[in-house]
C-alpha positions in Angstrom: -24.2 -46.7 -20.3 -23.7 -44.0 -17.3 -26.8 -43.1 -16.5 -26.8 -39.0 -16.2 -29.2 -37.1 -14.8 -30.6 -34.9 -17.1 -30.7 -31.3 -16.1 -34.2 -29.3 -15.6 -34.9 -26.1 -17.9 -35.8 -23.1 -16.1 -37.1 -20.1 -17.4 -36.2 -16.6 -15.6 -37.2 -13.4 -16.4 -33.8 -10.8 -16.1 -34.3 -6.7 -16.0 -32.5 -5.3 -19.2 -29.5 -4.3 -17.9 -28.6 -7.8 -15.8 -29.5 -9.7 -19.4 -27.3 -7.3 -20.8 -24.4 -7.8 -18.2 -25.0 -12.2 -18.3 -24.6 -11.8 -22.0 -21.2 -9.5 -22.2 -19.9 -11.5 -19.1 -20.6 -15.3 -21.2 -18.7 -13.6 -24.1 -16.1 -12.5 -22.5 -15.7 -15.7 -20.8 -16.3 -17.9 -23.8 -19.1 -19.3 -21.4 -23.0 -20.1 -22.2 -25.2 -17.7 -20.4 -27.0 -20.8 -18.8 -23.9 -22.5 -17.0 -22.9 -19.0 -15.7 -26.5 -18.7 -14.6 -26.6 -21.9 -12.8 -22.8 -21.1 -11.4 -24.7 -17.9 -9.6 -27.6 -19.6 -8.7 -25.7 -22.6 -6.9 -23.7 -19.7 -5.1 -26.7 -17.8 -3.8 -28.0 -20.6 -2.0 -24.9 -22.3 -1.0 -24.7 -22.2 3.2 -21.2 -21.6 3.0 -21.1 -18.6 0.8 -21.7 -15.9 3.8 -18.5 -17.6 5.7 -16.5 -17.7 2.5 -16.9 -14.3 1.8 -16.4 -13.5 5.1 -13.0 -15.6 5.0 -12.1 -13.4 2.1 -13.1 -10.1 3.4 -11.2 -10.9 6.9 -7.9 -11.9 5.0 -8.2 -8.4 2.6 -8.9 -6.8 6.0 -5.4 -8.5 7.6 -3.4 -7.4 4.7 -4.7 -4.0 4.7 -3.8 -4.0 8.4 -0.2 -5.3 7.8 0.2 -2.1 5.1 -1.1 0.5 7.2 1.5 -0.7 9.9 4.2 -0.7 7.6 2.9 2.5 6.7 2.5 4.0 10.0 6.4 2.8 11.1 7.7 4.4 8.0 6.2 7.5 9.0 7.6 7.5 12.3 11.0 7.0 11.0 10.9 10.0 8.6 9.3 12.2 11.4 12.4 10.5 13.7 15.0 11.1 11.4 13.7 15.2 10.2 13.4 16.0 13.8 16.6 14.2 14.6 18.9 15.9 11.5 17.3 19.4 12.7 17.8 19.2 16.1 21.6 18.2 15.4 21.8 20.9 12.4 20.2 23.8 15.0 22.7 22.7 17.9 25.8 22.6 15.6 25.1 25.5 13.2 25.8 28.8 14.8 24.4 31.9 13.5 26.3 33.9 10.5 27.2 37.4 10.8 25.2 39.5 8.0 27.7 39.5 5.0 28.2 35.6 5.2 24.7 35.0 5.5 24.0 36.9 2.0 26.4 34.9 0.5 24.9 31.9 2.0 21.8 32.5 0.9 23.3 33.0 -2.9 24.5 29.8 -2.3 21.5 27.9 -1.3 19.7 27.4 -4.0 22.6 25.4 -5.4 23.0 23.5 -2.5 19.4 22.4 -2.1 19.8 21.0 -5.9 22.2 18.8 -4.8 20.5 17.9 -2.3 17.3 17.2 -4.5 19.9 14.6 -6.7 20.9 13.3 -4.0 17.7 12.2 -2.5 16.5 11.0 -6.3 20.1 8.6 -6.7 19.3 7.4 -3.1 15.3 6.6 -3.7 16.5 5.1 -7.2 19.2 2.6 -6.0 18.2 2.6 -2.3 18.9 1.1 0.3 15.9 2.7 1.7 16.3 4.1 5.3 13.2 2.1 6.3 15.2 -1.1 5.2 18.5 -0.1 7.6 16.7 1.1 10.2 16.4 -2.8 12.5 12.4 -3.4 13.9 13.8 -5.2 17.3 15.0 -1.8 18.9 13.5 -0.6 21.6 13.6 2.6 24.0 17.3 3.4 22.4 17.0 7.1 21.2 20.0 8.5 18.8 21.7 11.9 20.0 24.1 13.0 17.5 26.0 9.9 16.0 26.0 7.9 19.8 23.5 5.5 21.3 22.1 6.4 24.2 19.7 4.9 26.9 
């Protein structure tokens, strides 16, 4: 016969609310309050448990990090491209004469509806612009449909 060690009993006294939360938390887990107990315990004084956590708060930290930059370069391309499409759209869009630009202006609201659809088919199907536009270039600037350096 194995011989097991016998495990001690250990009586602890537990504020209201903590017995309350042990006892949904062993439910929940279809687990005895006492193993869950002793899980905790042998946590709390485990020597590694300040480097694990740390581990784990370091590698939320890096991902966190790795959003914000994808973050922060899909920014700069929307900002790139709005200042891009009105500096070409200002350049190459001369000014109407009075009774054009009333009609114009009739016309706009249609216009920007399309536009709207547009931009919904595009952000439904994609490919997003984020996806086109390659990470690897570097000082090229576009000026109206040409590369330059």
């Amino acid at each position: 016969m194995a011989n097991l060690r016998k495990k001690k009993k250990l009586t602890v006294y537990l504020d209201p609310d903590v017995e309350k939360a042990l006892t949904e938390f062993a439910a929940r887990r279809d687990r005895s309050q006492s193993m869950i107990g002793e899980a905790a315990i042998a946590s709390f004084l485990s020597p590694d448990d300040a480097e694990r956590r740390e581990a784990i708060i370091a590698k939320r930290l890096d991902r966190l990090d790795r959003r914000m930059d994808r973050l922060e370069r899909d920014v700069g391309i929307a900002v790139e491209s709005l200042a891009v499409f009105i500096r070409f759209w200002v350049n190459t869009t001369p000014a109407l004469p009075e009774p054009a630009a009333k009609a114009a202006k009739a016309k706009s609201a249609e216009r920007y509806e399309a536009f709207i659809t547009a931009l919904g088919r595009r952000l439904a199907q994609g490919p997003k612009l984020r996806q086109e536009v390659s990470e690897d270039v570097t000082d090229q600037r576009v000026e109206f449909g040409r590369l330059s350096r």
